[in-house]
NULUMTI-77146 format. One record per residue: x, y, z of N, C-alpha, C in turn; residue number from 1. Coordinates in nm, 3 decimals, m for minus. Example, Ala and Ser with C-alpha at 12.3 -4.5 7.8 and 13.67 -1.06 7.14 Angstrom:
NODE / n_c1 / n_c2 / n_c3 / ca_c1 / ca_c2 / ca_c3 / c_c1 / c_c2 / c_c3 / numi
NODE / 1.319 / m0.569 / 0.780 / 1.230 / m0.450 / 0.780 / 1.320 / m0.330 / 0.780 / 1
NODE / 1.285 / m0.225 / 0.708 / 1.367 / m0.106 / 0.714 / 1.290 / 0.003 / 0.787 / 2
***
This chain:
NODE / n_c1 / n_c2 / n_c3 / ca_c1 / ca_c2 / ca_c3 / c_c1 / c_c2 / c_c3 / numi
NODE / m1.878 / 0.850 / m0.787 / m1.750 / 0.866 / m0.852 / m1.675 / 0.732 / m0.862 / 1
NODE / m1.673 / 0.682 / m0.760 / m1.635 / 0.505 / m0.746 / m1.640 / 0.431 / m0.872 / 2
NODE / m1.799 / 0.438 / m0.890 / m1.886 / 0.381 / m0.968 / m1.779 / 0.374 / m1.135 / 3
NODE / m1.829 / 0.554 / m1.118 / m1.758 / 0.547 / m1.266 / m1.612 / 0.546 / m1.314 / 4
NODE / m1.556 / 0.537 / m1.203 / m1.414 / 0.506 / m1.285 / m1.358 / 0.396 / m1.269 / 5
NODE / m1.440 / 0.291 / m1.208 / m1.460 / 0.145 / m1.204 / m1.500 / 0.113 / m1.357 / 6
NODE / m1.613 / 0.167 / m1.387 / m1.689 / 0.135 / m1.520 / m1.606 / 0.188 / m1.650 / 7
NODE / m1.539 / 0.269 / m1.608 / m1.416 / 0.338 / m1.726 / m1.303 / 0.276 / m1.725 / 8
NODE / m1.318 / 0.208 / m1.618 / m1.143 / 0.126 / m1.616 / m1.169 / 0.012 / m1.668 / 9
NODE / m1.302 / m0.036 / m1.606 / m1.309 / m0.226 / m1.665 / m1.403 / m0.246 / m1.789 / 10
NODE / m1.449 / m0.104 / m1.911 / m1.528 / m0.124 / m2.009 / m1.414 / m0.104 / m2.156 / 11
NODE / m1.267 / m0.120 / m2.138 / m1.210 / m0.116 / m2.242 / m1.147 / m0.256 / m2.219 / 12
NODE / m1.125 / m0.326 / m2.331 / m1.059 / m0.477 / m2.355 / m0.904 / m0.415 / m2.295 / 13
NODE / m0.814 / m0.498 / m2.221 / m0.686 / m0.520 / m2.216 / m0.605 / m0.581 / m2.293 / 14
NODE / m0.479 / m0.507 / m2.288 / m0.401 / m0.655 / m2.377 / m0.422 / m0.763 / m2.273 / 15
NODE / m0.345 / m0.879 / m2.260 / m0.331 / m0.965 / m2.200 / m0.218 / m0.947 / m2.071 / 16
NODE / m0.128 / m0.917 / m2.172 / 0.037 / m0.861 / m2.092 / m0.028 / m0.763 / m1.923 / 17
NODE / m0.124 / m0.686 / m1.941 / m0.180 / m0.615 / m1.891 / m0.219 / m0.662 / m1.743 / 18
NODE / m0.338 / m0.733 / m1.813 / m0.413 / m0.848 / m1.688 / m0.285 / m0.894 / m1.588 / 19
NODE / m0.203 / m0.959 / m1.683 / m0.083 / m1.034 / m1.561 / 0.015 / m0.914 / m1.477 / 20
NODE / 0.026 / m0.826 / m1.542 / 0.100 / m0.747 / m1.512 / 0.056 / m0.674 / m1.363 / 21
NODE / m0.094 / m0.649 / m1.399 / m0.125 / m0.557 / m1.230 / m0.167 / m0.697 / m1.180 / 22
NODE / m0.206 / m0.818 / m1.187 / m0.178 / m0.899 / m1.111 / m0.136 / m0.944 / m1.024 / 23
NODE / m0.010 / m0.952 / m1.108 / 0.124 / m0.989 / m1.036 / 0.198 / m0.846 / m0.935 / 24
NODE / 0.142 / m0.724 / m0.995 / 0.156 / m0.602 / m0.893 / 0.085 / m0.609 / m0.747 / 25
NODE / m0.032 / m0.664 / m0.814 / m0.103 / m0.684 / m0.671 / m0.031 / m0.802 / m0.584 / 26
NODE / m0.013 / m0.932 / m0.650 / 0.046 / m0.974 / m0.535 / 0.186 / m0.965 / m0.480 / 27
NODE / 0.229 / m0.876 / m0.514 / 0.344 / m0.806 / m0.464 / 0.332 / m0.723 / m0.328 / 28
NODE / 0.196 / m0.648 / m0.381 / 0.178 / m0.596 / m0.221 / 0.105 / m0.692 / m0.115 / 29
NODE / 0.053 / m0.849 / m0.149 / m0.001 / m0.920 / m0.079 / 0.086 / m0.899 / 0.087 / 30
NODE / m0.014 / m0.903 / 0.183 / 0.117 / m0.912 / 0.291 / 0.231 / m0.835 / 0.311 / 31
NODE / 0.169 / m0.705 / 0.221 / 0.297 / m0.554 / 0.272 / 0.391 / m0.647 / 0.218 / 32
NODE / 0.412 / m0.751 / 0.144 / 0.526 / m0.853 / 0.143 / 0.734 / m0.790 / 0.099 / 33
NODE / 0.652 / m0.749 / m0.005 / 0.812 / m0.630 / m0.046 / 0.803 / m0.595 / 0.014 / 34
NODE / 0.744 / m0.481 / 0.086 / 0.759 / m0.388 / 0.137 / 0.849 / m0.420 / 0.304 / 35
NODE / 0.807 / m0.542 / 0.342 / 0.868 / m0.596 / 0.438 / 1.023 / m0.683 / 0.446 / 36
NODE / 1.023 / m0.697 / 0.307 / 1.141 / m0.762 / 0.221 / 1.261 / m0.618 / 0.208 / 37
NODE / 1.180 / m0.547 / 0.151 / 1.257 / m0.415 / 0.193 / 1.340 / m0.345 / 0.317 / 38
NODE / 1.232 / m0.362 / 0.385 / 1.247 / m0.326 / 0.556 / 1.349 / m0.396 / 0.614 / 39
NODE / 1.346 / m0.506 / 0.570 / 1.410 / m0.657 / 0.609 / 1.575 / m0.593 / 0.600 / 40
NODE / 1.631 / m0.580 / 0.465 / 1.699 / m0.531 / 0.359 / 1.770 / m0.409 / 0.431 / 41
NODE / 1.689 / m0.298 / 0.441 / 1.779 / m0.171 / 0.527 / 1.841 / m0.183 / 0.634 / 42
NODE / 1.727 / m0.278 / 0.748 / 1.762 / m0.294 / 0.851 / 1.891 / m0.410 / 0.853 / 43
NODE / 1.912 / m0.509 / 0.792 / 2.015 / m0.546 / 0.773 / 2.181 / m0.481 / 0.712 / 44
NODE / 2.114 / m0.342 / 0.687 / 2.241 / m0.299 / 0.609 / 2.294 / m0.179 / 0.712 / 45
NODE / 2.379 / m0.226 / 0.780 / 2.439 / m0.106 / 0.902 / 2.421 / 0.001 / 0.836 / 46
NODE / 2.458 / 0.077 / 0.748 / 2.419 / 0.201 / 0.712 / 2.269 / 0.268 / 0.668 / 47
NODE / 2.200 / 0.151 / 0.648 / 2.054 / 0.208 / 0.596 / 1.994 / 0.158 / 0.762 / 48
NODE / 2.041 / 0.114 / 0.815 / 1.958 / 0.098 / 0.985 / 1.823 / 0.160 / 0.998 / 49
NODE / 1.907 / 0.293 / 0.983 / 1.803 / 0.371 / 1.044 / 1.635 / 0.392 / 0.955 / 50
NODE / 1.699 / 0.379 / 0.855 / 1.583 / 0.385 / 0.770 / 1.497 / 0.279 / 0.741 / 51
NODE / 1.598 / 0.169 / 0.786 / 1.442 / 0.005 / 0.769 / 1.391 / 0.033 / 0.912 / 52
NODE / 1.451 / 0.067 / 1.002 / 1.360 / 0.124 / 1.163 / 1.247 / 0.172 / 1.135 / 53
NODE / 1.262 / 0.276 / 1.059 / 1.122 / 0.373 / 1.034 / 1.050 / 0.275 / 0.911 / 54
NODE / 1.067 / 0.255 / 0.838 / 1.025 / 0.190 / 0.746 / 0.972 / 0.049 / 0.824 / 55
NODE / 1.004 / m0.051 / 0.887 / 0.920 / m0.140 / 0.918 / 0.831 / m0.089 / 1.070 / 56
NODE / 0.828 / 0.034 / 1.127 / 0.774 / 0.060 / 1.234 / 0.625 / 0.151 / 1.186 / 57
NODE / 0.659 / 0.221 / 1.034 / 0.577 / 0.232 / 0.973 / 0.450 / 0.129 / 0.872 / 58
NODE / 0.516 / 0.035 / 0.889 / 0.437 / m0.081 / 0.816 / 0.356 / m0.135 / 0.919 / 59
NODE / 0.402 / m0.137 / 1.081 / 0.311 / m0.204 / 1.182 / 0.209 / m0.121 / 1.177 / 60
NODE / 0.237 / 0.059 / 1.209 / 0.133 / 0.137 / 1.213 / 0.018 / 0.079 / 1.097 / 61
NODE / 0.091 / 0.095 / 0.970 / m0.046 / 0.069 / 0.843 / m0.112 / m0.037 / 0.912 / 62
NODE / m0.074 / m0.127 / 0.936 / m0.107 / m0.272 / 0.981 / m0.247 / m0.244 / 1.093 / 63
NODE / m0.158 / m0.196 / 1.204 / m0.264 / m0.168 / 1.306 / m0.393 / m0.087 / 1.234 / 64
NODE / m0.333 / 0.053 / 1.201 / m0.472 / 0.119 / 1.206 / m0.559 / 0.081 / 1.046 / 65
NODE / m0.480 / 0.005 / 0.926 / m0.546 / m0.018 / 0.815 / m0.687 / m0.118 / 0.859 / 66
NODE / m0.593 / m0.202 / 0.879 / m0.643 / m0.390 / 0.881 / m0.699 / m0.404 / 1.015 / 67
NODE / m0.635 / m0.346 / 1.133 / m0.746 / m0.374 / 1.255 / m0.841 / m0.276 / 1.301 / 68
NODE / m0.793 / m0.141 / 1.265 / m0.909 / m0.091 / 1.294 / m1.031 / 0.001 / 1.198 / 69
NODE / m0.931 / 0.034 / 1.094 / m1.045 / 0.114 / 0.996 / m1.139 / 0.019 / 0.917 / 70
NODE / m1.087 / m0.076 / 0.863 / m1.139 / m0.205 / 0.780 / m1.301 / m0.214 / 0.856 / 71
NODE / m1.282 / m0.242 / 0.979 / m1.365 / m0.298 / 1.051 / m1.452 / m0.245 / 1.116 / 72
NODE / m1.401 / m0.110 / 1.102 / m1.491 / 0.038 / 1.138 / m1.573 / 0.025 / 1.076 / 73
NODE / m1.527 / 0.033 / 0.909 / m1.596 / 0.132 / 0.841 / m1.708 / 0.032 / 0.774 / 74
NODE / m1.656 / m0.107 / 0.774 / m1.736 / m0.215 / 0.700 / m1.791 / m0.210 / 0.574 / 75
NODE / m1.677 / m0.151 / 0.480 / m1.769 / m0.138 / 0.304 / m1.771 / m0.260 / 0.218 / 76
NODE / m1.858 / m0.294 / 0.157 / m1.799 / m0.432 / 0.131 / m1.740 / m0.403 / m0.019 / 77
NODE / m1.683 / m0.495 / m0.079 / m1.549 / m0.495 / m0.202 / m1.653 / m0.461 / m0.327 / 78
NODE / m1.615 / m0.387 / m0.397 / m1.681 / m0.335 / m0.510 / m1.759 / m0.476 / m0.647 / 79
NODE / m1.649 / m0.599 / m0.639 / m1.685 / m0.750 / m0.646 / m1.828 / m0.780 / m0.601 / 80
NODE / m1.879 / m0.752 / m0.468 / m1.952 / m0.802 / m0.388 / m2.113 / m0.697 / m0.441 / 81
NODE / m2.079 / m0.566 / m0.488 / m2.184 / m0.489 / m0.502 / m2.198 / m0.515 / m0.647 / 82
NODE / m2.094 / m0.467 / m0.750 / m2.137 / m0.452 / m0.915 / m2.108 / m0.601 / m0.940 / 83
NODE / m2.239 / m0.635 / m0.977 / m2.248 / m0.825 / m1.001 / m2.170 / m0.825 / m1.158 / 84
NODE / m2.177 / m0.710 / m1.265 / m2.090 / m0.697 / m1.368 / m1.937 / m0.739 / m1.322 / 85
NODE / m1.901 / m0.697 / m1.211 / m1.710 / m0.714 / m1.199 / m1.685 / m0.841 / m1.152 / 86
NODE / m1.626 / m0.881 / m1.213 / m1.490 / m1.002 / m1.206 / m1.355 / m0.949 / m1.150 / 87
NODE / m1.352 / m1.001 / m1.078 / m1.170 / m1.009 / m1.023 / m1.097 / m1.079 / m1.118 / 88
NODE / m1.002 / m1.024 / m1.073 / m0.894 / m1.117 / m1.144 / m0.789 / m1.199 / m1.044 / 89
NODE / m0.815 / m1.160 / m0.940 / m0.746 / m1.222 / m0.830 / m0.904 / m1.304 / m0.747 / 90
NODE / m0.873 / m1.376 / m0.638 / m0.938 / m1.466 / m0.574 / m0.969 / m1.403 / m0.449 / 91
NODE / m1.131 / m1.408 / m0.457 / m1.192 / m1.285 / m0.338 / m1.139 / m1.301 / m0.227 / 92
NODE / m1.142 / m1.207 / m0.176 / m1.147 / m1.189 / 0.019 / m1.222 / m1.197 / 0.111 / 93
NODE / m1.198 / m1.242 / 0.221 / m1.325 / m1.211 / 0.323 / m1.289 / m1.121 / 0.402 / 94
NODE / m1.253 / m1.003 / 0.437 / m1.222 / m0.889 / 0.486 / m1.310 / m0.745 / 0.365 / 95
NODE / m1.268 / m0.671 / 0.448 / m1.399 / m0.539 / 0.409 / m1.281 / m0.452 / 0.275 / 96
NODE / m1.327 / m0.380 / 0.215 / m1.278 / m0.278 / 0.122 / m1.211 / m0.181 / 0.190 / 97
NODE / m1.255 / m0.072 / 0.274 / m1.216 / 0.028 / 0.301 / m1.142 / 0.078 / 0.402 / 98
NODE / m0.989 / 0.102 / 0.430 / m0.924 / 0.126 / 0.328 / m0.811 / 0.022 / 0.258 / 99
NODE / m0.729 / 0.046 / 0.152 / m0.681 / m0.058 / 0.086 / m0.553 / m0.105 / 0.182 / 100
NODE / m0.549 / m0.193 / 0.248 / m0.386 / m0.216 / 0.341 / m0.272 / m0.236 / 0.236 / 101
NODE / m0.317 / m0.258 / 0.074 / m0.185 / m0.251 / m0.022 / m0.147 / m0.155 / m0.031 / 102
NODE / m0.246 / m0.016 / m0.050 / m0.262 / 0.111 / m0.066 / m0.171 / 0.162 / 0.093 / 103
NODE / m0.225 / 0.154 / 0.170 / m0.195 / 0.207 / 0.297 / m0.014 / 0.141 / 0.327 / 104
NODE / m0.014 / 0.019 / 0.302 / 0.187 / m0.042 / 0.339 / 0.234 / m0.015 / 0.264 / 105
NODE / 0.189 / 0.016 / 0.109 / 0.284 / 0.104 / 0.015 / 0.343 / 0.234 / 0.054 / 106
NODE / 0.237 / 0.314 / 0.079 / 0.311 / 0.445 / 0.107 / 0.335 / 0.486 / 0.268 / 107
NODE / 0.280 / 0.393 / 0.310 / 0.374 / 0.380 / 0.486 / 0.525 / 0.351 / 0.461 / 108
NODE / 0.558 / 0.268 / 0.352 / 0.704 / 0.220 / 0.291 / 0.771 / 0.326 / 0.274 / 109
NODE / 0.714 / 0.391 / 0.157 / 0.773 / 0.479 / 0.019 / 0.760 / 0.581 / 0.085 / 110
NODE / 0.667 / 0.690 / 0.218 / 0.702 / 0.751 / 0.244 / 0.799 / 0.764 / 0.397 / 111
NODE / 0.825 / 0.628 / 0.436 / 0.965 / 0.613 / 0.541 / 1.073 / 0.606 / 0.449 / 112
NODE / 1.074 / 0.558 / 0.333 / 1.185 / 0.556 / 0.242 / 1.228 / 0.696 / 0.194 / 113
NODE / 1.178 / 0.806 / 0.189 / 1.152 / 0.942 / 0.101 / 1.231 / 1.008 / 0.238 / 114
NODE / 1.173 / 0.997 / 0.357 / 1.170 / 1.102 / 0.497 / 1.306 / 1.056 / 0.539 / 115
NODE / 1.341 / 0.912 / 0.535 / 1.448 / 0.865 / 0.615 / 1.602 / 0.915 / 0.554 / 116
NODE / 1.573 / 1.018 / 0.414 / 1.699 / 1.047 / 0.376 / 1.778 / 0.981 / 0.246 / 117
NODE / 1.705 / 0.861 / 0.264 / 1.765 / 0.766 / 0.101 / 1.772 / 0.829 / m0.003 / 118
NODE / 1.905 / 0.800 / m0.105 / 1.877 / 0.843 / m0.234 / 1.821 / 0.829 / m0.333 / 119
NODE / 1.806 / 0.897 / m0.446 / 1.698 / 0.872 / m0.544 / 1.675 / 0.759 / m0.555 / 120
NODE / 1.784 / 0.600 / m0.564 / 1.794 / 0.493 / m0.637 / 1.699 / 0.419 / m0.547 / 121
NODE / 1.670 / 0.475 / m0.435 / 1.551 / 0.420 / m0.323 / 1.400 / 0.486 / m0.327 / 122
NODE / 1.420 / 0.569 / m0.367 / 1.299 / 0.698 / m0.313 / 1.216 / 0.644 / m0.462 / 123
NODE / 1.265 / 0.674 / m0.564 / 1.214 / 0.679 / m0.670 / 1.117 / 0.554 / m0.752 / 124
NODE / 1.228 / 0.420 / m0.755 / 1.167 / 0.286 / m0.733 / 1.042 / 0.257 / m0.610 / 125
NODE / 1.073 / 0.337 / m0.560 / 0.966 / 0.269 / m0.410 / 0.824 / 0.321 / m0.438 / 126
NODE / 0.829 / 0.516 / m0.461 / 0.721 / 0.533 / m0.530 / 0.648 / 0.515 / m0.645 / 127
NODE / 0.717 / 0.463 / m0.756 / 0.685 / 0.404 / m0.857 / 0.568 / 0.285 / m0.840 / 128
NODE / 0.650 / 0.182 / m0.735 / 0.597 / 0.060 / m0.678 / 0.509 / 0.058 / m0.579 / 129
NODE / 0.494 / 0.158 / m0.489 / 0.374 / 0.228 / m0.437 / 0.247 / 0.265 / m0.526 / 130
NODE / 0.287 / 0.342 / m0.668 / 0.158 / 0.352 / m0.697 / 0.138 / 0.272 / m0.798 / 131
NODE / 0.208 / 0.161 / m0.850 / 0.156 / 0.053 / m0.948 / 0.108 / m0.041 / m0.846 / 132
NODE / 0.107 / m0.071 / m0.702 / 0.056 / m0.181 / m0.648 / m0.074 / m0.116 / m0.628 / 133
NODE / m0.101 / 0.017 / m0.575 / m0.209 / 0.090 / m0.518 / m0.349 / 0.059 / m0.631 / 134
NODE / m0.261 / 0.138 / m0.812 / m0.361 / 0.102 / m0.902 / m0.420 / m0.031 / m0.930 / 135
NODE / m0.292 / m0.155 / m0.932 / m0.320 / m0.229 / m0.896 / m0.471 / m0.286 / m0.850 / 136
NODE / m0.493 / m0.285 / m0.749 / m0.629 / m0.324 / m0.644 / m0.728 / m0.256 / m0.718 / 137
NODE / m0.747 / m0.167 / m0.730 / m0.872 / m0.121 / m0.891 / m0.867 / m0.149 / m0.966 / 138
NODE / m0.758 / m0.218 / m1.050 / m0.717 / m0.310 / m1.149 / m0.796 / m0.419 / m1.163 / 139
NODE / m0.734 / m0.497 / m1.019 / m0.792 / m0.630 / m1.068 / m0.919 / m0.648 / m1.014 / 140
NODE / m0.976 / m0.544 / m0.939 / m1.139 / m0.546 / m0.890 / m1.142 / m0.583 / m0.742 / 141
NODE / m1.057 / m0.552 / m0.665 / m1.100 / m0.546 / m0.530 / m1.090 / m0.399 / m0.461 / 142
NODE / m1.072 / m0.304 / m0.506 / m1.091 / m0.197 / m0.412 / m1.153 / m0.088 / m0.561 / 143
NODE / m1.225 / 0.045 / m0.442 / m1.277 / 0.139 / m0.564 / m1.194 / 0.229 / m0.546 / 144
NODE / m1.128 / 0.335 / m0.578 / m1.078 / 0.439 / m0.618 / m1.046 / 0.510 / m0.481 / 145
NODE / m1.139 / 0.562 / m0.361 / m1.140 / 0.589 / m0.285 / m1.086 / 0.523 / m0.170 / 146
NODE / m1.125 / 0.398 / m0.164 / m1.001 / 0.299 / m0.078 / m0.877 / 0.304 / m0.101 / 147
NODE / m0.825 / 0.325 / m0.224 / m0.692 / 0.311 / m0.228 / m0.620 / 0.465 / m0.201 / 148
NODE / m0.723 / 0.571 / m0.217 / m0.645 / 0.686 / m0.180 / m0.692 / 0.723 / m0.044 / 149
NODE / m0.787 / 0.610 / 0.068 / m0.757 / 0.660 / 0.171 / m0.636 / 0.572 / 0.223 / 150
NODE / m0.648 / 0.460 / 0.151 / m0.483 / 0.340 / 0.230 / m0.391 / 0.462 / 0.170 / 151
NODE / m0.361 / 0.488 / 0.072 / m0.238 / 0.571 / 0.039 / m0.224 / 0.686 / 0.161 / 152
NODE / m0.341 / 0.770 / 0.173 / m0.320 / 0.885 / 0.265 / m0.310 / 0.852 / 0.414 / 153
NODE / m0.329 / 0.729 / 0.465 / m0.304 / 0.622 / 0.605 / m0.164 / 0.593 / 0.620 / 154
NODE / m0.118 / 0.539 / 0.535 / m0.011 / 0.517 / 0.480 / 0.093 / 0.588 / 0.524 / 155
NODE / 0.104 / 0.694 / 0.385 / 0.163 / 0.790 / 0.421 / 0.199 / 0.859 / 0.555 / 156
NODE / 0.056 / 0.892 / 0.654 / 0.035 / 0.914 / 0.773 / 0.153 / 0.820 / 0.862 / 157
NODE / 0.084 / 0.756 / 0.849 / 0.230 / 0.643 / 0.958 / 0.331 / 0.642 / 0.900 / 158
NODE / 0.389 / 0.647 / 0.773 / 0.547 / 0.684 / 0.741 / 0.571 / 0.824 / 0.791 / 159
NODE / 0.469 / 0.901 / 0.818 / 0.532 / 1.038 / 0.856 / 0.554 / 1.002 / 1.051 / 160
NODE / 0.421 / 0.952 / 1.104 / 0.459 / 0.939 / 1.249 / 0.577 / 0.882 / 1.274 / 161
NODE / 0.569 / 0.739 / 1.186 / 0.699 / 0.646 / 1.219 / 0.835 / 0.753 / 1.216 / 162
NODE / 0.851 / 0.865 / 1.097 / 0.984 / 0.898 / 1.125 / 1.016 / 1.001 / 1.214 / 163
NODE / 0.868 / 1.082 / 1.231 / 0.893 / 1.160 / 1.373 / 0.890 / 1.078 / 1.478 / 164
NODE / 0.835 / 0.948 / 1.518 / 0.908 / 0.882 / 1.651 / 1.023 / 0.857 / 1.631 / 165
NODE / 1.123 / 0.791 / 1.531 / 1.230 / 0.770 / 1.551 / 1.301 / 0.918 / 1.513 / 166
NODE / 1.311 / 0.989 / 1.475 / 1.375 / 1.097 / 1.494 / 1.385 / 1.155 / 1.604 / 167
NODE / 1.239 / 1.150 / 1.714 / 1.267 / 1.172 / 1.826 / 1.359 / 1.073 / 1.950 / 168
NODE / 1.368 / 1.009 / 1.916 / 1.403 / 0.874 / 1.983 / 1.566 / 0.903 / 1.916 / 169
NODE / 1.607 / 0.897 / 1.810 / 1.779 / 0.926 / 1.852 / 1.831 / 1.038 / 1.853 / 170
NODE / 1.701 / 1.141 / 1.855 / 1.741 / 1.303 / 1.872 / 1.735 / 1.313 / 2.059 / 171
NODE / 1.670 / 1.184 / 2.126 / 1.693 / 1.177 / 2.292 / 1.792 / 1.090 / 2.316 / 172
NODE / 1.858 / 1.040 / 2.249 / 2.019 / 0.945 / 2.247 / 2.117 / 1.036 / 2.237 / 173
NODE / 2.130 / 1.195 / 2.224 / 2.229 / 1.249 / 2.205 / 2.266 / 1.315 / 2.285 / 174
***
């Protein structure tokens, strides 16, 4: 399945606008980087506190269990490395495919952003930007289809733990 929607995604010409566009999506999620810019952002804002808490406590989780331990578990190598047809468009890696840590700190983000209570003008942008960075990485040829929806479903996972620890944690402050 990998296979072919790799081969369906990268056998039609792009515009150009295109190429730069998930590009530049991808390196957006380089380094959870927004997403930490974000975190940065709530937690600086006395009223969103609580929600860059969960939101950057959820980004360590992705961190830990994406990048140190599943990556290295599972050892798949980058879809680049197998179909000698694909070209990146970004500049290879030496770390494993599976699962995507853009995929996985996106929606560790977007779903501490969703749980923590924010309004639409947060929730909505975040998932948007969650799944244009996610497509992203199949975009430009470093992850297959399945990496990015197990980083998404990892992800997610630790935005949900992250906000049941801190929910528990100032639901024992009261």
């Amino acid at each position: 399945m990998d296979e072919i929607v790799i081969r369906a995604l990268h056998q039609f010409t792009s515009p150009p606008w295109m190429d730069s566009f998930m590009v530049f999506m991808s390196w957006l999620g380089d380094n959870g980087m927004v997403w930490c810019v974000l975190a940065a952002i709530l937690l600086a804002w006395p009223k969103k506190r609580r929600a860059g808490l969960i939101c950057a406590s959820a980004l360590l989780m992705s961190l830990l269990f994406t990048n140190t331990i599943l990556k290295n578990l599972v050892a798949r190598p980058r879809p680049y490395e197998v179909f000698t047809w694909l070209a990146p468009l970004v500049p290879a890696l030496s770390d494993f495919s599976f699962p995507s840590g853009h995929a996985s700190a996106s929606f560790a983000a977007a779903t501490a952003v969703i749980l923590s209570g924010l309004d639409k003008k947060w929730v909505i942008p975040s998932l948007v930007l969650a799944i244009l960075i996610s497509f992203s990485r199949v975009y430009v040829g470093m992850h297959y289809p399945t990496d990015v929806l197990a980083g998404a479903f990892v992800g997610a996972l630790c935005g949900v733990l992250s906000w049941l620890l801190w929910k528990t944690v100032f639901n024992a402050r009261k």
